[in-house]
C-alpha positions as a Python dict, from the first residue, in 0.01 Angstrom:
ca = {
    (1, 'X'): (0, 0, 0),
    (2, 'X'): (27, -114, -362),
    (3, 'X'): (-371, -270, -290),
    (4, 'X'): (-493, 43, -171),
    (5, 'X'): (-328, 264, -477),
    (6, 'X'): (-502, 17, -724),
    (7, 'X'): (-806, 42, -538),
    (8, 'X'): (-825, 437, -556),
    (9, 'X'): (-729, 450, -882),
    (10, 'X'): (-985, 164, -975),
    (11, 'X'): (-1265, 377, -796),
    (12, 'X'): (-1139, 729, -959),
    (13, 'X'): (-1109, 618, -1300),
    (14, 'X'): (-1463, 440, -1294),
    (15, 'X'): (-1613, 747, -1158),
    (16, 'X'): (-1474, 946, -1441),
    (17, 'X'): (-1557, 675, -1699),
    (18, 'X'): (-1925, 669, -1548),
    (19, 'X'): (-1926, 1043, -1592),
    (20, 'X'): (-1845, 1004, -1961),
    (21, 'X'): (-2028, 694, -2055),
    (22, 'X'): (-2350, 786, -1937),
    (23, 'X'): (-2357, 1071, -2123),
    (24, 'X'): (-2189, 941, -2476),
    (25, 'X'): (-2451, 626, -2447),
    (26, 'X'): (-2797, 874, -2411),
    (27, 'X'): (-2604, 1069, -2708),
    (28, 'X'): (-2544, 747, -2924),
    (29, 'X'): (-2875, 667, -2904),
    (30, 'X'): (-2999, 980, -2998),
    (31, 'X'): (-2809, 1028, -3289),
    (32, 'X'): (-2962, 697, -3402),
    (33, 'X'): (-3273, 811, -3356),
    (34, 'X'): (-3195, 1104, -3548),
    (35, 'X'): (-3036, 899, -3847),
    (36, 'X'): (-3374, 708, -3862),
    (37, 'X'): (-3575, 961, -3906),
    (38, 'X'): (-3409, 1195, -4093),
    (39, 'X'): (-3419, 908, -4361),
    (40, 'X'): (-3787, 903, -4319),
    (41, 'X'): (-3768, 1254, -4411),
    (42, 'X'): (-3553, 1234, -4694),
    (43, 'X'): (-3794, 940, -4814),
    (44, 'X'): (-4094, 1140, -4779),
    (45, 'X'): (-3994, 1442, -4899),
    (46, 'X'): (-3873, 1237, -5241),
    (47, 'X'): (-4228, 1161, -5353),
    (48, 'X'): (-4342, 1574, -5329),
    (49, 'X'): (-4285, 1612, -5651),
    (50, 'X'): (-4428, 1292, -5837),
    (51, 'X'): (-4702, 1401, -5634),
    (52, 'X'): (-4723, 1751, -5755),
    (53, 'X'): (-4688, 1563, -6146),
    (54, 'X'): (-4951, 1321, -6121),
    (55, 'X'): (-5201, 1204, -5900),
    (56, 'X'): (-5197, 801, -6073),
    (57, 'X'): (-5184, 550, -5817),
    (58, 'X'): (-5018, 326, -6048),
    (59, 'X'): (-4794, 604, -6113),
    (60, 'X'): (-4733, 678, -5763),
    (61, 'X'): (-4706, 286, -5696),
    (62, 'X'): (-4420, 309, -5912),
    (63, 'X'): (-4240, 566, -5749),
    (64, 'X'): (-4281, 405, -5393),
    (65, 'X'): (-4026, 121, -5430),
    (66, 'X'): (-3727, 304, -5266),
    (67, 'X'): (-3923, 286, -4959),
    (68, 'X'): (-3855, -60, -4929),
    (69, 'X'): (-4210, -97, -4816),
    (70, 'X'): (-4192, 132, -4551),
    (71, 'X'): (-4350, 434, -4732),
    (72, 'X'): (-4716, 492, -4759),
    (73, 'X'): (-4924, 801, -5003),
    (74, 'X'): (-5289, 885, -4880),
    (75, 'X'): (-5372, 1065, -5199),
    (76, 'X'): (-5628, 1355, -5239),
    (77, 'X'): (-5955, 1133, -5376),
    (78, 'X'): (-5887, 886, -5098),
    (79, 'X'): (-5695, 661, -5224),
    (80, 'X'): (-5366, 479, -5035),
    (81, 'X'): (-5114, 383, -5219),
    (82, 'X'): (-4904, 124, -5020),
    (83, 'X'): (-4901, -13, -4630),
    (84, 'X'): (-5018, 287, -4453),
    (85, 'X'): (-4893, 259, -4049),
    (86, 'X'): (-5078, 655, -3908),
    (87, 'X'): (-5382, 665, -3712),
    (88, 'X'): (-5675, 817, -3892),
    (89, 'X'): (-5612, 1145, -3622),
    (90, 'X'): (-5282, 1202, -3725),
    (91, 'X'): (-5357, 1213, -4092),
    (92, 'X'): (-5636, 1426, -4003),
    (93, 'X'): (-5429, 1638, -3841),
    (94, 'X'): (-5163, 1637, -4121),
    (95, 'X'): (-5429, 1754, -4383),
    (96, 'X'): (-5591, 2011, -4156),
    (97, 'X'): (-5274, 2183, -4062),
    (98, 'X'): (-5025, 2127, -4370),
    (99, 'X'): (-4711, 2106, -4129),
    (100, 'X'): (-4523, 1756, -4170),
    (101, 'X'): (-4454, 1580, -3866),
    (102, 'X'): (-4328, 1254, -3627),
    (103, 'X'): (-4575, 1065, -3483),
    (104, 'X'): (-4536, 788, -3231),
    (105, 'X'): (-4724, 411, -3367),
    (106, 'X'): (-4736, 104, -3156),
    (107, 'X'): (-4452, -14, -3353),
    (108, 'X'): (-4231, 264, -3414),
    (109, 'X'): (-4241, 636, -3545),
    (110, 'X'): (-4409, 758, -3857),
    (111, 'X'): (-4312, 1089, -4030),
    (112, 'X'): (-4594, 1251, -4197),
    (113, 'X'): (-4512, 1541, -4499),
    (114, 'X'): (-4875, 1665, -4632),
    (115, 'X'): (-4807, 1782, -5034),
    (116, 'X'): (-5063, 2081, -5152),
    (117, 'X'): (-5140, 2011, -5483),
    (118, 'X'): (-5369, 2299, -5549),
    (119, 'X'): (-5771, 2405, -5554),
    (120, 'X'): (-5752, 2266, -5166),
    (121, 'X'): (-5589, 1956, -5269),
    (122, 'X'): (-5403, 1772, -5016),
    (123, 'X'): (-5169, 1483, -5069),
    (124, 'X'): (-5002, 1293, -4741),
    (125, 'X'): (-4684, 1091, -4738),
    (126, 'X'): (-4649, 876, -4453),
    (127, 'X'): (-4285, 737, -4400),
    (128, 'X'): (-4276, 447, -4154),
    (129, 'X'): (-3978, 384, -3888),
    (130, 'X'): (-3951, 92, -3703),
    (131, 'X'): (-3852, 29, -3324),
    (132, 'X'): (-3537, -145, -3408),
    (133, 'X'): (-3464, 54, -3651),
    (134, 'X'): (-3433, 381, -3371),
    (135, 'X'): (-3170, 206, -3249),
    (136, 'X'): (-2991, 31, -3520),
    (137, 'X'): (-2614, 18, -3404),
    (138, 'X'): (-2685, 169, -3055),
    (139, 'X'): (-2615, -161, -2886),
    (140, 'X'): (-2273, -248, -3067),
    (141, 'X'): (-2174, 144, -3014),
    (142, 'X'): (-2174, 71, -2618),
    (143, 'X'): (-2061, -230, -2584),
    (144, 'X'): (-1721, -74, -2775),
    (145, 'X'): (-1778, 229, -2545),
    (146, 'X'): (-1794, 2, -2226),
    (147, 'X'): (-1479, -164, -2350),
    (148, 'X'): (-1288, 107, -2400),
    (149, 'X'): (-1405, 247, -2043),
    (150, 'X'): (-1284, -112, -1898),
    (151, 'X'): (-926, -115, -2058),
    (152, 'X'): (-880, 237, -1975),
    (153, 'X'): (-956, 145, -1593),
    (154, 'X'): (-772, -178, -1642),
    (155, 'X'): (-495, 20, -1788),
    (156, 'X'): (-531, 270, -1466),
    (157, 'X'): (-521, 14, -1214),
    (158, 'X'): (-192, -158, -1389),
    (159, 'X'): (9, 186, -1409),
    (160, 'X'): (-146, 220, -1001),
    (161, 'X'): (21, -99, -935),
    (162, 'X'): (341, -37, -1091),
    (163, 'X'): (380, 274, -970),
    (164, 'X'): (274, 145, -621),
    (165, 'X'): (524, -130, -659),
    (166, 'X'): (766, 138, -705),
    (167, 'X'): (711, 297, -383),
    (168, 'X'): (635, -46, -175),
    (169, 'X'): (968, -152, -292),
    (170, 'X'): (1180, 181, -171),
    (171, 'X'): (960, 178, 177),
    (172, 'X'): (1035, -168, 188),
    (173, 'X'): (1437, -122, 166),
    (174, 'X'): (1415, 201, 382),
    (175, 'X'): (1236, 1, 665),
    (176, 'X'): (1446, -266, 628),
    (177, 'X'): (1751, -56, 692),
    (178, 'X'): (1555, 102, 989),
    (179, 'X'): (1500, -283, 1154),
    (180, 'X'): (1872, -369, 1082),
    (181, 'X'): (1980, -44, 1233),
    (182, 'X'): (1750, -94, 1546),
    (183, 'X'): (1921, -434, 1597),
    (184, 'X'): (2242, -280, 1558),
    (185, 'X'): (2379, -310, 1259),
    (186, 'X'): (2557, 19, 1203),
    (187, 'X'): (2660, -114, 830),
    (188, 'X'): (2306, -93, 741),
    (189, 'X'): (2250, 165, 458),
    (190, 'X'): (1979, 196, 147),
    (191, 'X'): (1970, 235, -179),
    (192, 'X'): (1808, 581, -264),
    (193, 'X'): (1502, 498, -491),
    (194, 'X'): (1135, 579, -576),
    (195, 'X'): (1018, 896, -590),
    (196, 'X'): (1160, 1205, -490),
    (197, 'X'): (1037, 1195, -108),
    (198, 'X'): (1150, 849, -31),
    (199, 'X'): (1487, 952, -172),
    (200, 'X'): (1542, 1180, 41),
    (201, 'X'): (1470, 983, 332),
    (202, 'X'): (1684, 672, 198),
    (203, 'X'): (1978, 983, 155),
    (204, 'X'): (1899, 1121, 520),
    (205, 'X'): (1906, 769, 649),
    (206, 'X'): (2232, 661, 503),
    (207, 'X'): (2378, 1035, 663),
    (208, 'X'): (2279, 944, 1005),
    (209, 'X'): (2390, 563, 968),
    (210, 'X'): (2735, 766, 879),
    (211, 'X'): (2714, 979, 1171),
    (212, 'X'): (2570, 699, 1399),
    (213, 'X'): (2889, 509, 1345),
    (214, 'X'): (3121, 809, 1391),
    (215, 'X'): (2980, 836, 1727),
    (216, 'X'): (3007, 520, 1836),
    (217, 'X'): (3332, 505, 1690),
    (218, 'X'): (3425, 806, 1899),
    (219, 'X'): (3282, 651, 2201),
    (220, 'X'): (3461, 325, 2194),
    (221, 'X'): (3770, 531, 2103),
    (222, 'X'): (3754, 740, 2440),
    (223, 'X'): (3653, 449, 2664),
    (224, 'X'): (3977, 296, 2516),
    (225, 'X'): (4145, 582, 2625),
    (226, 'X'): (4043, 650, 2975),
    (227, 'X'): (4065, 257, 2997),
    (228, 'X'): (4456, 315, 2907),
    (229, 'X'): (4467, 644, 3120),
    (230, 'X'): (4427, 404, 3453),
    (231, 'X'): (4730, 155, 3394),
    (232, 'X'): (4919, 478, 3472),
    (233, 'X'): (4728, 482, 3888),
    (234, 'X'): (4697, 130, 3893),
    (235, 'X'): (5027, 46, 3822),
    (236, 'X'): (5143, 273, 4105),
    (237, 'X'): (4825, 100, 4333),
    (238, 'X'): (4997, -238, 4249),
    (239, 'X'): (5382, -141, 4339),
    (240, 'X'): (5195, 45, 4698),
    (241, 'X'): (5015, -343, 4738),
    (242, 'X'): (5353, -554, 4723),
    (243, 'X'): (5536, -338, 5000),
    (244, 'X'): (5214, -450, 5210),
    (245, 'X'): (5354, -753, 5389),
    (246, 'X'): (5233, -1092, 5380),
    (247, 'X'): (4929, -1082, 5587),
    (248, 'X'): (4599, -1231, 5445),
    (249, 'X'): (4436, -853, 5450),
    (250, 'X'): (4729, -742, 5208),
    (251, 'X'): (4694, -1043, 5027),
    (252, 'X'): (4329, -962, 4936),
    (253, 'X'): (4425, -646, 4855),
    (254, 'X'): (4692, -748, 4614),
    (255, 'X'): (4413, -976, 4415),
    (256, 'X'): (4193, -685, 4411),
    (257, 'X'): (4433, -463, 4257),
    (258, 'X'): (4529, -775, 3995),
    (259, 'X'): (4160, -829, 3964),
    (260, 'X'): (4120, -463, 3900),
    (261, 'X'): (4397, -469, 3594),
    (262, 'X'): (4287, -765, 3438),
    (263, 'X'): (3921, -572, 3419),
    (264, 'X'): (4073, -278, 3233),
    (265, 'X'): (4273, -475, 3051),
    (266, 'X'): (4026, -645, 2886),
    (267, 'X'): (3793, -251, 2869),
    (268, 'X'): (4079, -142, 2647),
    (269, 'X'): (4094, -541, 2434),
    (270, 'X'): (3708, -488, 2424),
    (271, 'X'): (3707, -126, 2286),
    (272, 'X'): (3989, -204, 2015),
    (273, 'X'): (3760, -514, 1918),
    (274, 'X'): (3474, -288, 1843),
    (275, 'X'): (3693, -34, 1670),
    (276, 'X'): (3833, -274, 1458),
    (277, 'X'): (3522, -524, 1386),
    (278, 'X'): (3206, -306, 1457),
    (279, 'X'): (3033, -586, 1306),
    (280, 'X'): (3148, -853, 1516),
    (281, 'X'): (2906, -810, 1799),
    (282, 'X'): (2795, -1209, 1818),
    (283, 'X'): (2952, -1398, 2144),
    (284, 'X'): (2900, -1769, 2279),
    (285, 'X'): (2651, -1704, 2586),
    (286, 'X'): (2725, -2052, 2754),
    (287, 'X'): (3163, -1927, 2739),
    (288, 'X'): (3074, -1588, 2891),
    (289, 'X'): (2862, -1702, 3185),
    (290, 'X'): (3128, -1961, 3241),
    (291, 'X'): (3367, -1712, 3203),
    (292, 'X'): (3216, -1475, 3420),
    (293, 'X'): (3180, -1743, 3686),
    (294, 'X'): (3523, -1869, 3722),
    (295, 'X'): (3639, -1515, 3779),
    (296, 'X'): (3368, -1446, 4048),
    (297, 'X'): (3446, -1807, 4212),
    (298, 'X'): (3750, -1644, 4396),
    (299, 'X'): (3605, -1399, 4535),
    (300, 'X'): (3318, -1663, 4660),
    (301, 'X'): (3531, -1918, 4803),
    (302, 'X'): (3713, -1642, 4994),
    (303, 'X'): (3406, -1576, 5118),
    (304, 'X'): (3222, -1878, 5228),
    (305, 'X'): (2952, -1899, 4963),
    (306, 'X'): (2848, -2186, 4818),
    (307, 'X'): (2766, -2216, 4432),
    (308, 'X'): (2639, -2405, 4160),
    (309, 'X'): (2654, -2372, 3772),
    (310, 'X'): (2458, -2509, 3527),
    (311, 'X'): (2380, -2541, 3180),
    (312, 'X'): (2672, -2401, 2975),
    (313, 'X'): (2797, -2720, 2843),
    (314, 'X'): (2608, -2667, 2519),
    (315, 'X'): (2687, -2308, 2299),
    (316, 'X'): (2445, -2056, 2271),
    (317, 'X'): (2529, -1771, 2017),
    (318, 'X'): (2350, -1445, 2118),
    (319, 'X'): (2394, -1092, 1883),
    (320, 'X'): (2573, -907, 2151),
    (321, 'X'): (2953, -861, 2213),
    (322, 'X'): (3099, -1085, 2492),
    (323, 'X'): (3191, -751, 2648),
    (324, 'X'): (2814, -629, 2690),
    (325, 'X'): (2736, -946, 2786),
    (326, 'X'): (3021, -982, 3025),
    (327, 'X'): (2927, -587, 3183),
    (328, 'X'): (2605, -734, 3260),
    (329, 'X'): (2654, -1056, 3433),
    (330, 'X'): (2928, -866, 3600),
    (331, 'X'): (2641, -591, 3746),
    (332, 'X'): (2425, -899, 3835),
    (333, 'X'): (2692, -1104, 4024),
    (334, 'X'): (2819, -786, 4193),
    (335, 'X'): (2493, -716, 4307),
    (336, 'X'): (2486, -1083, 4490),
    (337, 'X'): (2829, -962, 4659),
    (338, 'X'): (2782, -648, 4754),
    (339, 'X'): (2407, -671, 4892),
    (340, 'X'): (2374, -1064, 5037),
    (341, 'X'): (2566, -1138, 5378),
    (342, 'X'): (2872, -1348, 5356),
    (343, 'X'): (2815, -1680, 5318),
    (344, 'X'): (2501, -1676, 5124),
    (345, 'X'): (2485, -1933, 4856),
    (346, 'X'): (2395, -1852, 4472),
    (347, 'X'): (2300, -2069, 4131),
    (348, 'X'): (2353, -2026, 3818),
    (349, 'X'): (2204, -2126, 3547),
    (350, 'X'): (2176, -2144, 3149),
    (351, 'X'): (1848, -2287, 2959),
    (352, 'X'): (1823, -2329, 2633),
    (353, 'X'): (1500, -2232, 2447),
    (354, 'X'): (1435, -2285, 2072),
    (355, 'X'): (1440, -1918, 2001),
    (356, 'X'): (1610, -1810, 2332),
    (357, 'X'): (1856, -1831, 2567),
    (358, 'X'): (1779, -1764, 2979),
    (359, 'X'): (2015, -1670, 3177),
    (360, 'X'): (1913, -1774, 3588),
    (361, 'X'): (2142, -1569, 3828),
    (362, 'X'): (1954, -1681, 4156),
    (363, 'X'): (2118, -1595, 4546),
    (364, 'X'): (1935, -1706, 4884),
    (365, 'X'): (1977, -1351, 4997),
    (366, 'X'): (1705, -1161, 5186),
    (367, 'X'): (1572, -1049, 4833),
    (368, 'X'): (1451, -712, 4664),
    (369, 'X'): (1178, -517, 4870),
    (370, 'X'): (1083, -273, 4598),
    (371, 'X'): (1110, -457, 4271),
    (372, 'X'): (966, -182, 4034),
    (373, 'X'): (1226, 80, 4207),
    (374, 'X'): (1538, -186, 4139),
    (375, 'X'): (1448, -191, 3788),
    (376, 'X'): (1505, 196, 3750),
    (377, 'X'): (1815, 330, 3614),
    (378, 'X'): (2051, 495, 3919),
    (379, 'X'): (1744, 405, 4214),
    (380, 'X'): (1963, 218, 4450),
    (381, 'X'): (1805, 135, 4844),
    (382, 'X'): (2154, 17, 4928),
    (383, 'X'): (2366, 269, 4860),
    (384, 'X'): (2490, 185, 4514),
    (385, 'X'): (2472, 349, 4204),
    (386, 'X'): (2121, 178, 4085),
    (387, 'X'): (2296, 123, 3724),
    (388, 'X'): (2375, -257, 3739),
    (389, 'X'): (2023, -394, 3658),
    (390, 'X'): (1969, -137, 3441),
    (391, 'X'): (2269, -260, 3255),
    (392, 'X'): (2181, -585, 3284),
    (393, 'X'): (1821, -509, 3107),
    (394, 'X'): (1981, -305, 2800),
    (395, 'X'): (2166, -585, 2718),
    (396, 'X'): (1929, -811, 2690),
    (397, 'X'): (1716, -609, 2506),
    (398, 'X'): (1958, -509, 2273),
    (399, 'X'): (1903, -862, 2176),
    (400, 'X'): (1555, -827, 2146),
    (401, 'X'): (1498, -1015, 2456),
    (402, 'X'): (1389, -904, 2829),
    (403, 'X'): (1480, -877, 3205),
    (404, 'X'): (1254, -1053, 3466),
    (405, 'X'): (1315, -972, 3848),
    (406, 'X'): (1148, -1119, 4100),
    (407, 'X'): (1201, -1394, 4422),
    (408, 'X'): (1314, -1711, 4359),
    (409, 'X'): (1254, -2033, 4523),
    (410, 'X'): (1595, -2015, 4690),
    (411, 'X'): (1429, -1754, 4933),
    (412, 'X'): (1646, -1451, 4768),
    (413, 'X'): (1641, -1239, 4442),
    (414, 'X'): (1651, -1413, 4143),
    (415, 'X'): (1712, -1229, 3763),
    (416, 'X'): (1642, -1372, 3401),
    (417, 'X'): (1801, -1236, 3134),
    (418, 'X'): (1632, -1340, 2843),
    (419, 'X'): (1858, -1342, 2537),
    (420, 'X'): (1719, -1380, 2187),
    (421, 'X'): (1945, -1627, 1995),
    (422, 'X'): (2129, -1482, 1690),
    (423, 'X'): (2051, -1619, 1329),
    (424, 'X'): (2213, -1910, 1192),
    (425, 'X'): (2283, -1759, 869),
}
């Protein structure tokens, strides 16, 4: 932006200082022109009236001296008095017509003033003007002229830049606290500066940051809320399960209904951790999916299904909260139980990238049919919601990364979540 300003003004301000040097440089010249031969003039029109005195050529001799050579007298009887530069023409036509004028010479101009010195007597000055002397200080007058047309451009161009520099800077900090925003940092605000539109926007920007956070604030403040509102049902779900009797149904159910708790529970931890740190949103990738896995393993030796994990020995540190990350391995390892037979087998599986973290959640199910309708949010061809991949894929992208679906070589479905790593810094 600040190359582009400097260029317009560069091109504007040497249009306009065309516009006026062209013209002041034909003028300059001119006006030398004029100088020269108004002198010529003046010389000529000095020796009138030792003309209309005497006609002596030693006389007259005398008198030419302040011409410096330059000035010439064709007297009446013939003679010439000094270094005479007009064709034979022009002095004819000079004597013939008694009106002085400028005459062009191969080597300049010569300025002719016929004297009438009575009984049909006719006297001719000739004043001589040389070429360089037409345009005696026309050269030096526009080479100032074209200096003073380059600093004022130069000048131009600098107050472009800094002014562009200006601007660049407060875009610069507003789009900066657009990118942090987008990656979610609701503490992102900027410093209102440049000119009047760009502080406006910096001032709107830092309003909606404000009312960005209230409404997340609000948001994790209700889900707290209903989150505490079910302890009140569950609690009475949990007394109903230990009246059951000791049958391995009711003991199913009573680890459901534990399972269940200890999943609000942590809603309500995860909510207050977001209230009170809305910056903290970092987590350990490689602890959640082990996490995640030893509370699913239950479930999966109960029923019959083999499974391997891989890969989390080593930390990974992603910039999302362990509870969005959690929510979504949660919706992909559901998925595996609720739409794979009993039995079925799943891996998975953590690789580290240099930029990147993937995430391989891989079952020898039967697999997806319609991949492209699985990815959209609440289409479901088993009777679920449809919201549990679509989870999955906001939280990787709110990471900057991406969601792959597709078969795997197990036979069944297999989903990446690809999870940018978060900055060292």
């Amino acid at each position: 932006m600040r190359r582009s300003l400097a260029l317009v003004s560069l091109a504007v301000t040497s249009m306009v200082a065309l516009a006026f040097l062209v013209p002041l440089a034909l003028v300059v010249r001119q006006l030398a022109e004029d100088r020269a031969l108004a002198d010529a003039e003046r010389q000529a029109g000095a020796l009138a009236p030792v003309l209309v005195i005497t006609a002596d050529p030693a006389a007259v001799g005398q008198a030419l001296t302040s011409g410096a050579g330059r000035v010439a007298v064709h007297l009446a009887g013939g003679e010439v008095v000094g270094v005479p530069m007009a064709t034979d023409e022009q002095l004819r036509s000079a004597r013939e017509d008694g009106l002085a004028f400028t005459g062009a010479v191969p080597t300049g101009r010569v300025h002719l003033q016929p004297v009438l010195l009575g009984q049909g007597r006719v006297a001719v000055v000739e004043a001589f003007v040389p070429e360089a002397e037409l345009s005696r200080g026309v050269w030096q007058a526009w080479l100032a002229l074209s200096g003073v047309a380059v600093s004022l451009v130069l000048a131009s161009v600098l107050v472009a830049d800094r002014l562009g520099a200006r601007v660049v800077r407060a875009a610069a900090a507003l789009a900066d606290g657009a990118r942090r925003m987008g990656q979610g940092d609701l503490t992102a605000r900027v410093p209102p500066s440049g000119p009047p539109e760009l502080v406006d926007a910096g001032g709107a920007f830092n309003r909606m940051a404000d009312r960005i956070g209230q409404l997340v604030a609000g948001e994790r403040e209700l889900l707290a809320d209903l989150s505490h509102r079910l302890r009140t049902p569950l609690t009475a779900l949990r007394l109903d399960s230990e009246t059951l009797g000791p049958d391995p149904g009711a003991n199913r159910v009573r680890q459901a209904v534990h399972a269940l708790e200890r999943e609000v529970n942590e809603l309500i931890r995860a909510a207050r951790r977001e209230l009170d740190d809305p910056g903290g949103s970092r987590c350990d990738a490689a602890q959640v999916v082990h996490d995640r896995l030893v509370f699913w393993s239950a479930l999966a030796d109960d029923q019959r299904r083999l499974w391997n994990l891989r890969g989390t020995e080593r930390s990974a540190v992603v910039p999302l909260s362990r509870s969005d990350l959690a929510a979504a391995m949660d919706a992909v390892l559901g998925n595996v139980f609720r739409h794979t037979p009993e039995g079925t087998g799943f891996v998975v599986a953590l690789f580290h990238q240099p930029d990147r973290v993937v995430v391989v959640i891989e079952d020898e199910g039967p697999g997806i049919e319609d991949l492209e309708a699985a990815l959209r949010r609440g289409s479901s061809g088993a009777g679920s919601t449809g919201l549990g991949l679509d989870i999955a894929r906001r939280a990787a992208e709110a990471t900057g990364g991406s969601l792959v679906v597709d078969r795997g070589p197990l036979g069944g479905t297999r989903v990446r979540l690809r999870l940018l790593l978060a900055d060292r810094t």
